[in-house]
mmCIF file of the C-alpha atoms, coordinates in Angstrom:
data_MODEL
# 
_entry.id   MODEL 
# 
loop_
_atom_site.group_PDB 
_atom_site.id 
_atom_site.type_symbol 
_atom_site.label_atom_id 
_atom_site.label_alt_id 
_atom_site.label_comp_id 
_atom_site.label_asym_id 
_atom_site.label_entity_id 
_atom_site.label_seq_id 
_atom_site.pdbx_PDB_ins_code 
_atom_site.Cartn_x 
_atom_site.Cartn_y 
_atom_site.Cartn_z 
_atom_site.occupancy 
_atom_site.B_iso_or_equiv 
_atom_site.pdbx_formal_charge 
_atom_site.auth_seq_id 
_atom_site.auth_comp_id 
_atom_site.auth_asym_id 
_atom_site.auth_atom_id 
_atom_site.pdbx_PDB_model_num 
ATOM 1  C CA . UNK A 1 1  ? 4.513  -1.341  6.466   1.00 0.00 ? 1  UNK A CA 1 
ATOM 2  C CA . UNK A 1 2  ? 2.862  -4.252  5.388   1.00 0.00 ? 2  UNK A CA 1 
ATOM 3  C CA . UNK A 1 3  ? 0.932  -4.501  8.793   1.00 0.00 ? 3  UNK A CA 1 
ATOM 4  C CA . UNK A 1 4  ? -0.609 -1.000  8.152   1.00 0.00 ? 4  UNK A CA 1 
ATOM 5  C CA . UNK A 1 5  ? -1.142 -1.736  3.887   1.00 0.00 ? 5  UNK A CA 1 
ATOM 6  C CA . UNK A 1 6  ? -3.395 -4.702  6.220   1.00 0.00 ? 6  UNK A CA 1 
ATOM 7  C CA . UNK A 1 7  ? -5.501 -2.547  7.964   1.00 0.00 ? 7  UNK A CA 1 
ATOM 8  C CA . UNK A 1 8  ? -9.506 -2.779  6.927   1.00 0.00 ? 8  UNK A CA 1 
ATOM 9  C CA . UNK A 1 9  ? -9.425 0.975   5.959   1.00 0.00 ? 9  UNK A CA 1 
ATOM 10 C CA . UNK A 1 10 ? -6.776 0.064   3.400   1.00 0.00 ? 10 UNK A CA 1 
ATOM 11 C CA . UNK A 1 11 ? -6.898 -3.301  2.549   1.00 0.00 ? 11 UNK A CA 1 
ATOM 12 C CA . UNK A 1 12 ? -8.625 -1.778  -1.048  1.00 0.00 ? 12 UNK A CA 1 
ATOM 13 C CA . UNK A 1 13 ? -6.778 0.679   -2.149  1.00 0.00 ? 13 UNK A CA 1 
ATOM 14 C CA . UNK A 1 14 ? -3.863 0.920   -4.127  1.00 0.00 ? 14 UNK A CA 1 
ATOM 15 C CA . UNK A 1 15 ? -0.495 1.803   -2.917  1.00 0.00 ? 15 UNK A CA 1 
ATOM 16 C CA . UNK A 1 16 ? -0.809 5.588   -3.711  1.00 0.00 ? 16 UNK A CA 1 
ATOM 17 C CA . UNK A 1 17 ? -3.993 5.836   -2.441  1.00 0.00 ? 17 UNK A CA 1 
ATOM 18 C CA . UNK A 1 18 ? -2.756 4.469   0.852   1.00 0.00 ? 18 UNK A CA 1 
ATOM 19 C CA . UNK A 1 19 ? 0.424  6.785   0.275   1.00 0.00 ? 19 UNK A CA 1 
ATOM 20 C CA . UNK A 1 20 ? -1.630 9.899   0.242   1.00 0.00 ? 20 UNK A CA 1 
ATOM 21 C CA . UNK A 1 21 ? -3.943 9.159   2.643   1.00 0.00 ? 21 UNK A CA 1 
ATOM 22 C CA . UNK A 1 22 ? -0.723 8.959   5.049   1.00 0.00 ? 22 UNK A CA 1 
ATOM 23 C CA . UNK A 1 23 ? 0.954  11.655  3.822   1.00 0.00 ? 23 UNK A CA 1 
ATOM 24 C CA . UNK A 1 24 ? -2.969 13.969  4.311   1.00 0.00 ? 24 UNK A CA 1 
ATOM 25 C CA . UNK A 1 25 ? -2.499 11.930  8.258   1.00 0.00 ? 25 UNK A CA 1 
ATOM 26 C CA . UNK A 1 26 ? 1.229  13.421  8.750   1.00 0.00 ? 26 UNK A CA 1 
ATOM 27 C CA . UNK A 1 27 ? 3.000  9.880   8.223   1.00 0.00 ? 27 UNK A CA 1 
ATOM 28 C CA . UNK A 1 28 ? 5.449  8.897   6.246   1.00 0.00 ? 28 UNK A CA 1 
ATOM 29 C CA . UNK A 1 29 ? 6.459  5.551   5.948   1.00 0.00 ? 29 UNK A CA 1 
ATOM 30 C CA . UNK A 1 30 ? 8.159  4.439   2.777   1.00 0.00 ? 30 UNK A CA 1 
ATOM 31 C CA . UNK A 1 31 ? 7.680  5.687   -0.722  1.00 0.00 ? 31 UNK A CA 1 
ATOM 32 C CA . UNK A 1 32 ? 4.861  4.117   -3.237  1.00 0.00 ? 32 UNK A CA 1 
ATOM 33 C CA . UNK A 1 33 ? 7.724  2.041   -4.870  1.00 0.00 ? 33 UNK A CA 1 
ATOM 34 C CA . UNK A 1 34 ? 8.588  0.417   -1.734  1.00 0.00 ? 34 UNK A CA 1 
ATOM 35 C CA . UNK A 1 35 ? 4.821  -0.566  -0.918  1.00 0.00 ? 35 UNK A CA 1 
ATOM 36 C CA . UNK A 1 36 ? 4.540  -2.005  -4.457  1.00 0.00 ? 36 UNK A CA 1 
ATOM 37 C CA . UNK A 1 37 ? 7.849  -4.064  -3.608  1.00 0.00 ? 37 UNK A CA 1 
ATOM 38 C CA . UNK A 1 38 ? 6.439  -5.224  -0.433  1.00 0.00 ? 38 UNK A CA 1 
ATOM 39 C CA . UNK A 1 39 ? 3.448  -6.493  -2.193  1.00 0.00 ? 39 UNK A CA 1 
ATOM 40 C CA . UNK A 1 40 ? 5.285  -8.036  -4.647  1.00 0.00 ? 40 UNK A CA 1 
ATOM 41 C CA . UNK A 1 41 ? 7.600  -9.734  -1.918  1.00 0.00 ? 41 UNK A CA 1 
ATOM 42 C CA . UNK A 1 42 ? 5.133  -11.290 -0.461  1.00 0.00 ? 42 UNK A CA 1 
ATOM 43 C CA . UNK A 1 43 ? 2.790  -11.994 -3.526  1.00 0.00 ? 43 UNK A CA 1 
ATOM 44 C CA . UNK A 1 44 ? 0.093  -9.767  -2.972  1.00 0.00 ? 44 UNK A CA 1 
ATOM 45 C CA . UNK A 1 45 ? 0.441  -7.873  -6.180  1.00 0.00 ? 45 UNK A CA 1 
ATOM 46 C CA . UNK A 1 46 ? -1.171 -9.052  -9.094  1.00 0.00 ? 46 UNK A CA 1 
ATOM 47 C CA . UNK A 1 47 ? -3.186 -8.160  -12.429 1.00 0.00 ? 47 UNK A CA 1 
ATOM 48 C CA . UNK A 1 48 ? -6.856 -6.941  -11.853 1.00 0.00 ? 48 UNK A CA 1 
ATOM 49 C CA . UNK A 1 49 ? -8.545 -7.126  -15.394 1.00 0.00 ? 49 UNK A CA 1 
ATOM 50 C CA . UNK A 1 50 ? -9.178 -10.881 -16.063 1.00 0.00 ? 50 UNK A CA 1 
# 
């Protein structure tokens, strides 16, 4: 999951966006929750607004 949340065409846009996009493609890989935990695994989540 992480590999395809790397990909260029998704490497901006936030977990549901990539979740919908998929689900509009016919893929489902994990749920929006699990994407955000991913991210958050591996410290790529973090607060936008300064």
């Amino acid at each position: 999951m992480l590999d395809v949340l790397h990909e260029p065409r998704f490497v901006d846009l936030a977990p549901a966006e990539v979740y919908a996009t998929l689900l509009d493609e016919g893929r489902y890989l994990c749920s929006i929750r699990s994407m955000y935990r991913l991210l958050a695994a591996n410290r790529e989540v973090r607060q936008r607004r300064d």
